[in-house]
C-alpha positions in Angstrom: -76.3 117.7 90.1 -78.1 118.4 93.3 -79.7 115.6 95.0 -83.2 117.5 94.9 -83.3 118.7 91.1 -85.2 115.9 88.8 -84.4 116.4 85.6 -87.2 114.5 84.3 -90.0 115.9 85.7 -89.4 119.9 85.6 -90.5 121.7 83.3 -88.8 124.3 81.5 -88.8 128.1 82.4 -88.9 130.7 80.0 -89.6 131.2 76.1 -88.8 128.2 73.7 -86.5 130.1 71.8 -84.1 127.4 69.3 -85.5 124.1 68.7 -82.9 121.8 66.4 -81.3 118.2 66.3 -78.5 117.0 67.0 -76.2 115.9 64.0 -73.6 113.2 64.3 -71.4 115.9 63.0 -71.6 117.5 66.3 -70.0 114.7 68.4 -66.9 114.2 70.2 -65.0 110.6 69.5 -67.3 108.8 72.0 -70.6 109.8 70.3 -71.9 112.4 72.6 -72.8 116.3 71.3 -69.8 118.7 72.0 -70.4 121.1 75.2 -69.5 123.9 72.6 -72.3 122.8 70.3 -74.6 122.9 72.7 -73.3 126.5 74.2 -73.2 127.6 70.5 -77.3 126.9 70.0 -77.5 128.6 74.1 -75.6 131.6 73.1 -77.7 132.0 69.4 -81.3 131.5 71.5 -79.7 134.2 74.2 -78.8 136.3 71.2 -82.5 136.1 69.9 -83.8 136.9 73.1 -81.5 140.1 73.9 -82.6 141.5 70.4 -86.1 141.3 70.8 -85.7 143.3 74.2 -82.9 145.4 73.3 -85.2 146.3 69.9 -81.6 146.4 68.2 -78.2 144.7 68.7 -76.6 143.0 71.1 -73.2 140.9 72.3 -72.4 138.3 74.4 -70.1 139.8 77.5 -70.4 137.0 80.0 -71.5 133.4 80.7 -71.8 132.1 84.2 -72.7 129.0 86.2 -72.6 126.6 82.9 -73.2 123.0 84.4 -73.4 120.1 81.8 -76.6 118.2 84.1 -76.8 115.4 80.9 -74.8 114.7 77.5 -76.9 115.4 74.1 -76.8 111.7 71.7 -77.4 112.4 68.1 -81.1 112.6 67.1 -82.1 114.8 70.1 -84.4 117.5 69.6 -82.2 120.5 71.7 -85.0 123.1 72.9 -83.5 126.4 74.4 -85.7 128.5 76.6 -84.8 131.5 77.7 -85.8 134.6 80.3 -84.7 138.0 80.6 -84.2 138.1 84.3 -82.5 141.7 84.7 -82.1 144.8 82.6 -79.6 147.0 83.3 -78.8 150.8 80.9 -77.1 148.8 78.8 -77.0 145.2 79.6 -79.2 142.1 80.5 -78.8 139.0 81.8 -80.5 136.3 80.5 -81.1 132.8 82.1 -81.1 129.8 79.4 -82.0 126.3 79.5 -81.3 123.4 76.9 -83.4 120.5 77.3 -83.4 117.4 75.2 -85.9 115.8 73.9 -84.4 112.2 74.0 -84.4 110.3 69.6 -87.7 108.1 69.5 -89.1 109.1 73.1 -91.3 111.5 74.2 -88.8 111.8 77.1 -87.8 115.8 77.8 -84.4 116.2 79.9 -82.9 119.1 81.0 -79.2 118.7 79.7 -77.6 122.3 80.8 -78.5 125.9 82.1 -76.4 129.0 82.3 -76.4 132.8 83.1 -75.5 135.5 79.8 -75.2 138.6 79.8 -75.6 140.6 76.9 -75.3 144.6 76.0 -76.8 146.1 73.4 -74.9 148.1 71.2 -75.2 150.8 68.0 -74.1 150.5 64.4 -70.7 151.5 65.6 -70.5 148.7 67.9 -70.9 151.1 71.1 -72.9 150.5 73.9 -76.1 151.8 73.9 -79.4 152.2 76.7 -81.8 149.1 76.5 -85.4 150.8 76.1 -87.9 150.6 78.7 -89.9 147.3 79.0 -92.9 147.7 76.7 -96.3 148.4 78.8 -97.2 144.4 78.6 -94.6 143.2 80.5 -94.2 146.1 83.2 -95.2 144.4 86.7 
């Protein structure tokens, strides 16, 4: 983790998109939340967030830069937020960040961030062009 980035006192960016807990059926043998867990929830909240601007389908094509900053306990709230950074004819990329919300504290953490790309895709599972951003969120 970079000497300059304070987990504790950022805030997120982007849309809440997931909010769940963590289950002690999600652990690995020494009680922490599996990585693939957490991805799972990141990859569901990018999924949500590549519909609603895609207007249809979509798939996962790509992850990048996933850094595990902080492990997930059982009892955690896990909030995703995510932001459509680019839009491409057919694809996106989509920043997402899980943050914890630390079992009996009011304490928020962020626990990991990553890069997905999605591309929408037709009934037939082809790619397909992502419409224009709707007037509201033109710059």
């Amino acid at each position: 983790m970079p000497a300059t980035e304070d987990t504790t006192t950022d805030l997120p960016r982007g849309d809440l998109t997931v909010r769940t807990i963590a289950m002690p059926a999600d652990t690995n043998a020494n009680g922490d939340i599996f990585g693939g867990w957490v991805m799972s929830q990141m990859d569901q909240a990018g999924g949500i967030a590549g519909v609603e601007r895609a207007q249809g389908r979509v798939v996962t094509v790509a992850v990048e830069g996933m850094s595990f900053i902080r492990p997930v306990r059982v009892g955690d709230v896990l909030c995703v937020y995510t932001r459509v950074v680019q839009v491409g004819r057919t694809s996106m990329r989509i920043e997402i960040e899980a943050w914890a919300r630390r079992f009996r504290t009011q304490l928020r953490e962020k626990v990991t961030q990553a890069s997905f790309t999605f591309v929408a895709i037709d009934d037939e599972g082809r790619p397909r062009p992502v419409p224009p951003a709707p007037k509201a969120e033109r710059p």
